[in-house]
N, C-alpha and C positions, 0 to 999 in steps of 0.2 A: 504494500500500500504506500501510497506516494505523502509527504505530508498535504498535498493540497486534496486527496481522498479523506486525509484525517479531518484538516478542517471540515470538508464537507460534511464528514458523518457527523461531529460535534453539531451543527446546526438540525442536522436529522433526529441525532439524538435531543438536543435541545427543544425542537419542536415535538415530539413525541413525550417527552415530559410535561410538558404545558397542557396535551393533551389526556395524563394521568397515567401514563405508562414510561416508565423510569428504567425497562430493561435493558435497551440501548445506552440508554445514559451509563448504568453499573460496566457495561462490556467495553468500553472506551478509555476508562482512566485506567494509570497505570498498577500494576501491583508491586514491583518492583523496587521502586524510587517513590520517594514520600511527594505527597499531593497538596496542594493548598490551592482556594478558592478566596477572590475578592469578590463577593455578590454584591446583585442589586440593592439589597433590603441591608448594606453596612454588615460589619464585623470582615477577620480574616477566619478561615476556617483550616485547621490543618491536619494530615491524613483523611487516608482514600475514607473511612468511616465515617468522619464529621464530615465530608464532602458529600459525599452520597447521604449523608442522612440529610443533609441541606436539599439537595434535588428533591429526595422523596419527600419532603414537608411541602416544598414548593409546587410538587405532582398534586399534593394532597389541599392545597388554595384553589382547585376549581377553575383556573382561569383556561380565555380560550384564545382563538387568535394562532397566529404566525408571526415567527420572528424570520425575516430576513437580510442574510449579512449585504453588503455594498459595501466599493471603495474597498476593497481586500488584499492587500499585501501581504507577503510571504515568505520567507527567509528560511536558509537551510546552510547546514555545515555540519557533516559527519552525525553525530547520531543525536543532534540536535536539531530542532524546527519551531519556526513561531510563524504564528499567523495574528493579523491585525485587521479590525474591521469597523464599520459602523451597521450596526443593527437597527432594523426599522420593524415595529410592528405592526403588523396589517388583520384589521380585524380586530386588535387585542382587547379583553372584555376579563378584567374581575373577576374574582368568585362569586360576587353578590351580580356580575351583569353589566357594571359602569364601564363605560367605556378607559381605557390607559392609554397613553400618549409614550408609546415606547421608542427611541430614540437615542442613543449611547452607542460610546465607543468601547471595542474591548478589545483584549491580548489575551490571545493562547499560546503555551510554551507546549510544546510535545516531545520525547524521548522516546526512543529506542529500546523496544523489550523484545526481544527473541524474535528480530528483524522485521517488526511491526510499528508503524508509529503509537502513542499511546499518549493521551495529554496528562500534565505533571501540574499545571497552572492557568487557572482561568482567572482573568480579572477584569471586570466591569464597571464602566462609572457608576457613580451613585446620581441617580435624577430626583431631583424634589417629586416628584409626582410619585416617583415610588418609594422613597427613602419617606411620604405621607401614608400611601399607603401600607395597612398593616395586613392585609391577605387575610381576614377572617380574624376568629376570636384566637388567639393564641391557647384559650381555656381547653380546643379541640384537642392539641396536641399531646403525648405523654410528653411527661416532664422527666421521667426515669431515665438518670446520667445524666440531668440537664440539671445547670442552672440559671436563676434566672438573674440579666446582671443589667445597670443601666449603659446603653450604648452612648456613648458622648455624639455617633453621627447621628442616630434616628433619635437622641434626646428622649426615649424611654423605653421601656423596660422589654428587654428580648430575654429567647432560650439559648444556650449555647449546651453545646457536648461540657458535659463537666470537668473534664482533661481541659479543654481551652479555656472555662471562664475562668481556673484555677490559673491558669498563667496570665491573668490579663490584672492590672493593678485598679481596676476600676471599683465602685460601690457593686457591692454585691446584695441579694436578698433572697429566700427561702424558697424555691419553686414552688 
């Protein structure tokens, strides 16, 4: 697979998540090499499990719509690749149905596992519209290994894996 195959799949996978199916998305990141994600909705997430369990919450917000990449550059050297892009959403619709204004730039880094591309690092701006929106009641989620900590970008109170909000210096509070 070539990396501009990988980037592709990440978009396929990414759109297949939004539509509530997260299977593509798990078969994409690496296992190998440790993984970290910069999301939309603020924090850094790190390892392939706070990663994916980040998707599968985001699978679990209901929303609908299509994200497509434009403007797509690409870069490569030995068992390294990054891809760069601006994302546009068409259709995108909330869990509750409101229409989102999706629009950001992002970077993928991708690695070399047993001669496959495999992404290591995704990172997406933060947009006021979504860094407001909060994807449904957080009440839905379990909170088991989470806790719950105040984010300084989204200015209140998220879940994180509990491995990560123990490494983060902020207020913390009881899930």
């Amino acid at each position: 697979m070539s990396a501009q195959l990988a980037h592709d799949a990440f978009h396929a996978a990414l759109n297949a998540t939004i539509a509530g199916d997260t299977g593509p998305m798990h078969a994409i990141w690496a296992m190998e090499h440790e993984v970290t994600k910069l999301g939309p909705f603020g924090g850094m997430l790190v390892g392939r499990r706070a990663v994916l369990g980040q998707f599968d919450a985001e699978a679990a917000m209901g929303m609908s719509g299509i994200i497509v990449p434009e403007d797509i550059h690409m870069g490569e050297g030995g068992d390294m690749a990054f891809s760069s892009c601006v994302e546009r959403g068409v259709g995108f619709r909330s869990g509750d149905g409101s229409p989102v204004d999706v629009h950001h730039r992002i970077t993928n880094v991708f690695m070399r596992e047993a001669g496959e591309w495999r992404i290591v690092h995704h990172h997406i701006d933060l947009t006021a519209e979504l860094r407001s929106w909060r994807g449904g009641s957080s009440g839905q989620h379990s909170t088991r290994g989470r806790i719950r900590t105040c984010d300084p970008w989204l200015r209140r109170p998220v879940l994180y894996p509990l491995s990560y909000a123990r490494s983060r210096g902020e207020c913390r509070h009881a899930a």
